[in-house]
C-alpha positions, 0 to 999 in steps of 0.5 A: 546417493540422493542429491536433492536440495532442501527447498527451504534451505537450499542445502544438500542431504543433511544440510550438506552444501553440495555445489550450492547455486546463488543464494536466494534472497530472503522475502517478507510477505507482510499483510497488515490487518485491522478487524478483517479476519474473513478477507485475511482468511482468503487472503493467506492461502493466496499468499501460500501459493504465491510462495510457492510459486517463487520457492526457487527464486526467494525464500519467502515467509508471510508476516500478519500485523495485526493492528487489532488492540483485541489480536483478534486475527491470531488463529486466522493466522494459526490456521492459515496452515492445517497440514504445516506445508508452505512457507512460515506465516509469522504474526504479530501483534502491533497494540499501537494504533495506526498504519504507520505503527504497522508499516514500521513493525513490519520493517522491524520484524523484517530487519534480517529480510533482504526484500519486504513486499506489502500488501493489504488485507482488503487486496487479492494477488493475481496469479504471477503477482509475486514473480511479476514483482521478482522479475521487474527487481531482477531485471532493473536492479531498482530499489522498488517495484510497485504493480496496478492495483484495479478495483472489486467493487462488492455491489455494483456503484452507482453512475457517480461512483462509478464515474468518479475515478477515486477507484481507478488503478494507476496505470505505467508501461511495463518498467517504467520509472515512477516517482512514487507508490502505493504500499498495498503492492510494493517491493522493497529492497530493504538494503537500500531502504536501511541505508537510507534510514528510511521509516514511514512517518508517524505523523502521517498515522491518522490520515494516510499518505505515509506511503507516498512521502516513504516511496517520494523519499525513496525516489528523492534520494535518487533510487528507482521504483519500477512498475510492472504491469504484471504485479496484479492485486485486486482492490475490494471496495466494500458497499460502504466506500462505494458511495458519494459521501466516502468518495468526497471524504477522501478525496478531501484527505488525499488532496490533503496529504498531496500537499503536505507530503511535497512540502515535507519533501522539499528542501528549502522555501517551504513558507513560498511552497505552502501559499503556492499549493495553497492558491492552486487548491482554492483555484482548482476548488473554484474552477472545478466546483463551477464546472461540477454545477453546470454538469449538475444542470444539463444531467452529465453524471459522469462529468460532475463526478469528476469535477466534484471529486477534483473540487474537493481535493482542492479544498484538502489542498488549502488544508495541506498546504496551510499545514492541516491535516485530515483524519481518516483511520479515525477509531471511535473512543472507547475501550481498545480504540482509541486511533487508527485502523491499520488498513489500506494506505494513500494511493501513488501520486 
C-alpha cells in the first residue's frame, strides 16, 4: 500500500493521517509591489524554488500586495505558475496608498499563518535564504530573523556613490541579537507579533521608517530578532538611486525617521529627548559639513562622501527630533496617484 505523504497537506492516501510527524508551520512569502512588474516576474519564480526547497519544513505560500491603484502586477502573479506545481501565490490588491498600508494588508491576509517573511520586489533571494531563515528561528526560538541585504547596482556608481556607504549592508555575526531590522529580509513570528498587538504604524507611510519602529518594538518588548548570516537578498539599486542627489535625499529622510522612531519609543521625558537629538543632529551637521569641505579641498571623494552623507543625516535629525517629517513615497498628483509607493522600506538601525 503506498504510504507516501501529501507534500501539501501532510496527510497520508486520501488524506488518511498515517503516523503524522510534527506539524510544519504555516509560511507567508509576502512580496509587496508597486509598479515593478518586470523585477516581480524574476522575482516569483525565486521565491517557487525557495519554497521548494523548504517543503518539509514549512507549508509555504507566496502573497503579491500590489499597492498599484491600476492592480497593474494581477497577471504577473497569475502567470507566475504556468503548468500549476509549486506553493500557492496568492494576490492581492491594496488601493491604499503606502508602504505601510501594504505591510499591514499582509499581516491581514496572514492572519491564520504562523510565520510571515517580507521581502521586496526590487530584492532577489539567494540560494538557502528561506532555509537560512528557518534554521536561525528553529535554533534560537527568537520572535524575528533578519539577514544581509548587499547591494546590485545596474550601472557601475561613481567614486561618490560608491564611497557613500548609504548601500552598504548591515552586517551581525551569525545569530547575534539585533535591536532592530529591515522588513525586505524579515521573518516574523506572527504569534508573538499578535500578541503584542503590533501593526506598522500609519504615521510612518509617506516616509519609511515603519519597519524600524515595528522591529524596535518588537525587541522593546523584550523579544529576540536574530540574524543570520546565511539569509541572503540582493538589493537592486537602479541608475536613478545610484546618484549623489538620491543619496543626500535619503540620508536626510533616514536621519529623519531615526529620531523620530527613538522618541516614539520612549517612555517618558519626550520634551528633554527631542532637544537632545535635536543638539546631536545640528552638531553632527556642523562637524561633518566642515570635514566634508576640507575633504572637498584636498580631492578625497571617498572621505567627502562620507562625511556629506553623515551631515545631511544630521540635518534630518533636527527635522525628527522637532517632530518633522521628510517624505519619500511621495507619488505625483493626479488620476490613481495620489500617495505613497508601497517599495522598499527603512533600512536597520
Amino acid at each position: 500500500m503506498d504510504t507516501q505523504r501529501d507534500p501539501a497537506t501532510g496527510n497520508g492516501p486520501d488524506g488518511a493521517g498515517t503516523a503524522p510527524g510534527p506539524e510544519r508551520p504555516r509560511l507567508t512569502v509576502a512580496v509587496l509591489t508597486y509598479l515593478r512588474n518586470a523585477y516581480l516576474a524574476e522575482l516569483l519564480p525565486a521565491l517557487i524554488e525557495q519554497a521548494g526547497s523548504v517543503a518539509g519544513r514549512a507549508r509555504v505560500r507566496v502573497l503579491v500586495v500590489d499597492n498599484d491603484p491600476a492592480g497593474g502586477a494581477e497577471q504577473t502573479a497569475a502567470g507566475a505558475r504556468p503548468d500549476g506545481a509549486g506553493p500557492e501565490i496568492v494576490y492581492v490588491h491594496e488601493p491604499e496608498p503606502g508602504i505601510v498600508a501594504g505591510r499591514n494588508r499582509a499581516l491581514d491576509e496572514s492572519a491564520h499563518e504562523h510565520l510571515l517573511v517580507f521581502i521586496d520586489d526590487d530584492e532577489l533571494p539567494r540560494p538557502g535564504w528561506l532555509a537560512a531563515l528557518l534554521a536561525a528561528r528553529e535554533r534560537h526560538g527568537c520572535a524575528a530573523v533578519t539577514g544581509p541585504t548587499p547591494p546590485v547596482f545596474e550601472t557601475a556608481p561613481d567614486p561618490w556613490v560608491a564611497a557613500c556607504g548609504v548601500f552598504d549592508s548591515w552586517e551581525a555575526a551569525d545569530g547575534a541579537r539585533v535591536r532592530s531590522a529591515d522588513t525586505g529580509n524579515l521573518l516574523l513570528d506572527l504569534g508573538r507579533v499578535r500578541a503584542l498587538r503590533l501593526r506598522f504604524d500609519p504615521r510612518y507611510g509617506l516616509t519609511g521608517g515603519e519597519d524600524s519602529l515595528f522591529t524596535r518594538s518588537l525587541t522593546l518588548a523584550g523579544e529576540e530578532i536574530r540574524f543570520a548570516a546565511g539569509a541572503v537578498v540582493d538589493k537592486r539599486v537602479p541608475a536613478r538611486r545610484a546618484r549623489r542627489e538620491w543619496v543626500l535625499r535619503r540620508a536626510r529622510r533616514s536621519g529623519s525617521t531615526w529620531a523620530r522612531v527613538r522618541i516614539d519609543t520612549a517612555p517618558r521625558a519626550r520634551a528633554a529627548l527631542r532637544l537632545g537629538y535635536a543638539a546631536k543632529g545640528l552638531a553632527r551637521a556642523g562637524r561633518d559639513g566642515a570635514l566634508a569641505l576640507l575633504a572637498r579641498a584636498r580631492g578625497d571623494v571617498a572621505s567627502r562622501a562620507v562625511h556629506e552623507v553623515s551631515a545631511r543625516g544630521g540635518l534630518g535629525m533636527v527635522v525628527g527630533a522637532l517632530g518633522g517629517s521628510v517624505a519619500e513615497y511621495g507619488r505625483p498628483a493626479g488620476p490613481g496617484a495620489s500617495g505613497a509607493s508601497g517599495v522598499s522600506g527603512e533600512g536597520a538601525s
